[in-house]
C-alpha atoms as one frame of an Amber mdcrd trajectory, in Angstrom:
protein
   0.000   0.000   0.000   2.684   2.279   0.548   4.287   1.719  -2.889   0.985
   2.071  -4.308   0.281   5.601  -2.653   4.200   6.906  -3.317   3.359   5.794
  -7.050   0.157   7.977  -6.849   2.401  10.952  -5.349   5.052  10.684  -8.437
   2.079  10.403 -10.877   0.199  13.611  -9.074   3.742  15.502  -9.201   4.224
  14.769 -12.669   1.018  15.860 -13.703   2.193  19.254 -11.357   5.404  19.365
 -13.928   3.322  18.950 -17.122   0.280  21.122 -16.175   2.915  23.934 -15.108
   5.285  23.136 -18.684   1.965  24.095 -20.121   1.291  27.397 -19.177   5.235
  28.468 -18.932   7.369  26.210 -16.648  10.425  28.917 -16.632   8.163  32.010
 -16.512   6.304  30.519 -13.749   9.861  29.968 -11.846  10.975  33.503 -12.582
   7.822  34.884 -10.733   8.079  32.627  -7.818  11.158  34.721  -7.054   9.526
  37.735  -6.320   7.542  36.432  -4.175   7.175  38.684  -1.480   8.172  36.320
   1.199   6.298  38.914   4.838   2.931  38.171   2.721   3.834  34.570   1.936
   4.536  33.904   5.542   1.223  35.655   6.483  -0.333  33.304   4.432   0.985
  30.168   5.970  -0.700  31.773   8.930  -3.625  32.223   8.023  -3.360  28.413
   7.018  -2.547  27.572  10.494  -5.280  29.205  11.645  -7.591  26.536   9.767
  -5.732  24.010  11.116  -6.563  25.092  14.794 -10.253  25.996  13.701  -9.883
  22.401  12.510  -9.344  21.059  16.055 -11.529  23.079  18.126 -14.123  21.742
  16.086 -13.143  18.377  17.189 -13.337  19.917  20.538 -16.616  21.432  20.135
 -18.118  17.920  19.183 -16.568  15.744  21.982 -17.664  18.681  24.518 -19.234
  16.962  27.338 -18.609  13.377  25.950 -15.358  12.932  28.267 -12.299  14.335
  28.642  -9.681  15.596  25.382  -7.282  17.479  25.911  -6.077  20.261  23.427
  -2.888  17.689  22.983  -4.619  14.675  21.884  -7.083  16.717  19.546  -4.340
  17.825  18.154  -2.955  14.467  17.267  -6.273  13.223  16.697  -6.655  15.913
  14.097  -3.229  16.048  12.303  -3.508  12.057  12.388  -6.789  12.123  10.232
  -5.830  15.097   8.104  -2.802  13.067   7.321  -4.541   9.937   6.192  -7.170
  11.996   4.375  -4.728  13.643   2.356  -2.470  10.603   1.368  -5.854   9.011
   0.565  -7.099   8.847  -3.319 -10.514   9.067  -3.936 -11.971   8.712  -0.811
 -12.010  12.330   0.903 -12.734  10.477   3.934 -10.023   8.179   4.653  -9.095
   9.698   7.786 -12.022   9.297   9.727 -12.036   5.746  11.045  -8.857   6.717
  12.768 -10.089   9.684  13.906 -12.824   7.508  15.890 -10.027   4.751  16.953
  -8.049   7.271  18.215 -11.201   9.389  20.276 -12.922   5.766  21.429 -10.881
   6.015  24.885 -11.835   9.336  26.403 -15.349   9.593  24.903 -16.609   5.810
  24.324 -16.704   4.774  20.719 -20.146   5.600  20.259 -19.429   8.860  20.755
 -16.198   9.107  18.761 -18.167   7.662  15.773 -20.844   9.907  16.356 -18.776
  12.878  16.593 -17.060  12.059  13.569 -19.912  11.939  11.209 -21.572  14.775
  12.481 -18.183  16.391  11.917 -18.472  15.333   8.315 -22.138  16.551   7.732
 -20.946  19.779   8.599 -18.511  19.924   6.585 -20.207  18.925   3.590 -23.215
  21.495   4.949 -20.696  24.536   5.019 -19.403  23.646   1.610 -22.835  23.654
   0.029 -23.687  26.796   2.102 -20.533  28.965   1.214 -20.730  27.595  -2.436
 -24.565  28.376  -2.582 -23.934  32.043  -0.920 -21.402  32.768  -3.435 -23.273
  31.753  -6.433 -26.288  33.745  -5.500 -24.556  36.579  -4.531 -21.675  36.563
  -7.158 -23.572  34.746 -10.650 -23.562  37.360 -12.894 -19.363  37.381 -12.312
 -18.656  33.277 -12.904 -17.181  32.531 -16.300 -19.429  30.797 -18.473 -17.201
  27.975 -18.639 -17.454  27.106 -15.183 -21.008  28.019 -14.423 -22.278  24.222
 -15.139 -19.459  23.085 -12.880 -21.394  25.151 -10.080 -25.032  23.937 -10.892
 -23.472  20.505 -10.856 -21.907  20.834  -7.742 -24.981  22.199  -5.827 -27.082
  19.812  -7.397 -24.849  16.522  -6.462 -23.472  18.327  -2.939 -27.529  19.240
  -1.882 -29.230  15.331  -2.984 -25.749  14.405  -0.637 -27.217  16.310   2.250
 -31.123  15.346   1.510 -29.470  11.156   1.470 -27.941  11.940   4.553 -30.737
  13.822   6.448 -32.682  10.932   4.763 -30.745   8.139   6.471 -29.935  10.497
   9.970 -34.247  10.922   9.893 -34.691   6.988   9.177 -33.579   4.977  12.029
 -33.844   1.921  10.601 -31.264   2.944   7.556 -29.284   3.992  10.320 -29.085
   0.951  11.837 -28.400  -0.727   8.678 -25.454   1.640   7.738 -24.052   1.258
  11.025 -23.675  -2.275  11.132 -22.298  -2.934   7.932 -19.635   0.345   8.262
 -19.046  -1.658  11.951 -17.951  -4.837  10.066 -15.494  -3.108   7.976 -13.887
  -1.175  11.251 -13.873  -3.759  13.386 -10.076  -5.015  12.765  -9.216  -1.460
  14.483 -11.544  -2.038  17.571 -11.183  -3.754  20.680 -13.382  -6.381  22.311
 -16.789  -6.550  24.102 -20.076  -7.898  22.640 -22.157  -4.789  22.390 -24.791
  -3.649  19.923 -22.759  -0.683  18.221 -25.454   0.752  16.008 -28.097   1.083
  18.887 -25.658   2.752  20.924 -24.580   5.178  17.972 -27.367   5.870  16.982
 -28.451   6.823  20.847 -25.145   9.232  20.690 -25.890  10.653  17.232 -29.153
  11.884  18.246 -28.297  13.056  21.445 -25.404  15.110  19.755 -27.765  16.058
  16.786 -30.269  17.099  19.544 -27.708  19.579  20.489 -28.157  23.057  18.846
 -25.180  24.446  20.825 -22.954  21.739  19.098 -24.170  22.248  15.601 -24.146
  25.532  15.710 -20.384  25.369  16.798 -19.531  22.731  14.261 -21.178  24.708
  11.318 -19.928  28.190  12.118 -16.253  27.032  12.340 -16.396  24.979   9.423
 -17.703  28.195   7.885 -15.184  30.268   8.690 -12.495  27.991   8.424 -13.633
  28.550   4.863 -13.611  32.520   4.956 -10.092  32.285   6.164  -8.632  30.328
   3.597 -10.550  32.911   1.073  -8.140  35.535   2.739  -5.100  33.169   2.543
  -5.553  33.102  -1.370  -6.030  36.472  -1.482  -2.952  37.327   0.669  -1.149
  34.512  -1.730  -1.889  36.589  -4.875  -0.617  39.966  -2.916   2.726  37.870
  -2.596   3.339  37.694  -6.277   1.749  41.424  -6.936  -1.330  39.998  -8.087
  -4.097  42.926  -7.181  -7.605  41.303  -7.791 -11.181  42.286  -6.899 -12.061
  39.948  -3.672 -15.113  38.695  -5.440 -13.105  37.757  -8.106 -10.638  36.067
  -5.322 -13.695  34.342  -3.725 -15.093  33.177  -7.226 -11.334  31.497  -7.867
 -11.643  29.843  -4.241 -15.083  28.851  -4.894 -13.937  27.126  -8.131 -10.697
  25.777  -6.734 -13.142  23.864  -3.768 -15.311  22.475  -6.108 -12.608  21.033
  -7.812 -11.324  19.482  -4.865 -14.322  17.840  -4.555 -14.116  15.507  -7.244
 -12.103  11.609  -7.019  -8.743  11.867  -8.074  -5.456  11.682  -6.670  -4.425
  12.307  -3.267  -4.984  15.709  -2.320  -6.453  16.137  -6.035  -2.682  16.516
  -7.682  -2.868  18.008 -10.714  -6.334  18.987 -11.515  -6.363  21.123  -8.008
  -3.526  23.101  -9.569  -5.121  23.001 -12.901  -8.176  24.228 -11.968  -7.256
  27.154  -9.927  -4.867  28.417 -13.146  -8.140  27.619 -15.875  -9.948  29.487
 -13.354  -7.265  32.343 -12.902  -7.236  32.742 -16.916 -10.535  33.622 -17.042
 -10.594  36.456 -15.097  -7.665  37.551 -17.504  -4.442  36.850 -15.055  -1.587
  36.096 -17.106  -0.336  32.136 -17.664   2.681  32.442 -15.003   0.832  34.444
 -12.777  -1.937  32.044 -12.688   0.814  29.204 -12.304   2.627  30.922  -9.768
  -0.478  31.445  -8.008  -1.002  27.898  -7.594   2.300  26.449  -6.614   2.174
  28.839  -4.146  -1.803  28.458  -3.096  -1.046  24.567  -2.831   2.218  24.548
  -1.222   0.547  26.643   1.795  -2.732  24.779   1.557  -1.770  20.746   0.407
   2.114  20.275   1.175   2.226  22.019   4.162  -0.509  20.479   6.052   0.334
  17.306   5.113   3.887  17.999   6.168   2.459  19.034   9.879  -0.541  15.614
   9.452   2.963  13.903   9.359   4.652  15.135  12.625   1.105  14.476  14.220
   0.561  11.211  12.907   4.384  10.268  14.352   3.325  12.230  17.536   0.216
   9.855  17.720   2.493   6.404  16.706   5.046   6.995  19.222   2.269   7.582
  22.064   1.105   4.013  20.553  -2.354   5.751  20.009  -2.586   4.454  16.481
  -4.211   1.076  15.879  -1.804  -1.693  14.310  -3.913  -2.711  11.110  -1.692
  -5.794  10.234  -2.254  -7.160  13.743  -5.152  -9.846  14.271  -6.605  -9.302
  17.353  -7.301 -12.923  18.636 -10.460 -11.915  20.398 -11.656  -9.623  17.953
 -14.920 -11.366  16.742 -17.769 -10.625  13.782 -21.198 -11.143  14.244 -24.433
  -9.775  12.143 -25.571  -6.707  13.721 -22.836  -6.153  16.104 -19.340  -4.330
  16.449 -16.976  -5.632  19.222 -15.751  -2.548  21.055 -13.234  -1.465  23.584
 -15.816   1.278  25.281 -14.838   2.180  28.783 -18.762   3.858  29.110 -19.938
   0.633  28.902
């Protein structure tokens, strides 16, 4: 698997190489010189800040579940952005650990719970900022890209009615949980218990709570406003001097892309969206490359670089579950997920 996923990273960097050769490999060099490097360093900032909005969310959601400190959300955070980010396809390849990694302070009902509201809010704040922005900013999108937003809203919004569908339906719920239990259950711990009943008890109880979604939804929101301001500080660094609806109309477009299967962390078609985008609001080739290396190296590379010392963090405190060890009483049974849950 490892092979496989450094394969995937050479493949996504080559596609980096090409996309750039396209639009002017050496011009695009020659303006990552001048960067201006006080604005590039506010904008790895401002990415910071996202990354701590990221894990007071996780705080928000566990509030009142048990105890987590700032530490282990931390780890629990950098840990899942990690995996997420090395994942293809899947956007959601962190989350299992996430709940492996919450189960002992907050029960793994809980952690499960958490994690998938955690999820539905993102997904909600990404329909909700791309929604805003079309509404308020239609008569600016290129005409190229308008049917990539109608797309979007359409797919992102029957996502949210299938999952309000399923949260509303308790007996899809049930169903769901029990089969996603089976595939986890080589990462949990033993003691017969009926996992989706107990989920599903947690998941309303959270859901119940209007304090918690209102917490989970505005960060996730604004965690989205700041990275607006990151690109916009980004394009300052290079001399770039756009309209901030323009700005928010590239973001917008550079999130949807990221949105569709690909590579990890969308190699390639991230970068070559953002400079298509760029283009047609009439920035020059290797100022819309530029742009990008710079956008993704503050926004991909870098997180994943700090997901890594987490994820180490997290292995050396042995907090990571082994997935090529058996557990010899880990068990299956139809309807049921063995758990290690200290609530119970």
């Amino acid at each position: 698997m490892t092979l496989k996923r450094i394969a995937l990273f050479a493949i996504g960097i080559a596609l980096i190489i090409a996309v750039l050769s396209v639009f002017g490999l050496q011009e695009t060099i020659t303006a990552l010189s001048r960067t201006n490097l006080e604005l590039f360093a506010a904008a790895i900032g401002l990415q910071l800040v996202v990354v701590l909005l990221l894990i007071l969310r996780i705080k928000v959601l566990v509030r009142g579940k048990g105890y987590v400190s700032f530490r282990q959300a931390v780890r629990v955070t950098l840990s899942g952005m990690f995996v997420s980010m090395m994942t293809p396809l899947a956007k959601l390849g962190g989350e299992p650990l996430k709940m492996y990694m919450l189960q002992g302070n907050v029960g793994g009902h809980n952690a499960s719970a958490a994690v998938a509201i955690e999820s539905i809010m993102e997904l909600a704040s990404t329909l909700f900022v791309v929604l805003v922005v079309a509404l308020l900013l239609f008569s600016q999108i290129p005409a190229a890209f308008v049917m990539t937003f109608v797309i979007f809203l359409i797919v992102a919004g029957l996502g949210i009615g299938l999952l309000l569908k399923i949260i509303f339906t308790p007996k899809w719920l049930h169903h769901i949980v029990n089969w996603i239990s089976v595939k986890m259950a080589k990462m949990m711990e033993v003691e017969k218990k009926n996992y989706a009943h107990m989920f599903s008890s947690a998941f309303y109880s959270m859901w119940a709570s209007k304090r918690t979604l209102f917490g989970a939804f505005s960060l996730s929101v604004l965690m989205k406003l700041v990275e607006m301001l990151r690109l916009w500080v980004i394009f300052l660094a290079l001399g770039i001097f756009l309209p901030f609806n323009t700005v928010v109309l590239v973001w917008t477009i550079i999130l949807v892309v990221l949105f569709i299967p690909w590579l990890p962390g969308s190699l390639g078609l991230a970068e070559f969206g953002g400079i298509s985008a760029l283009l047609a609001f009439g920035v020059v080739p290797s100022m819309a490359a530029s742009s990008m290396v710079l956008d993704r190296l503050v926004s991909f590379w870098l997180p994943l670089f700090i997901g890594l010392v987490g994820f180490t963090a997290a292995k050396k405190r042995g907090e990571l579950p082994s997935l090529r060890r058996k557990h010899k009483d880990t068990h299956h049974k139809k309807g049921y997920l063995i758990l290690r849950d200290p609530y119970y």
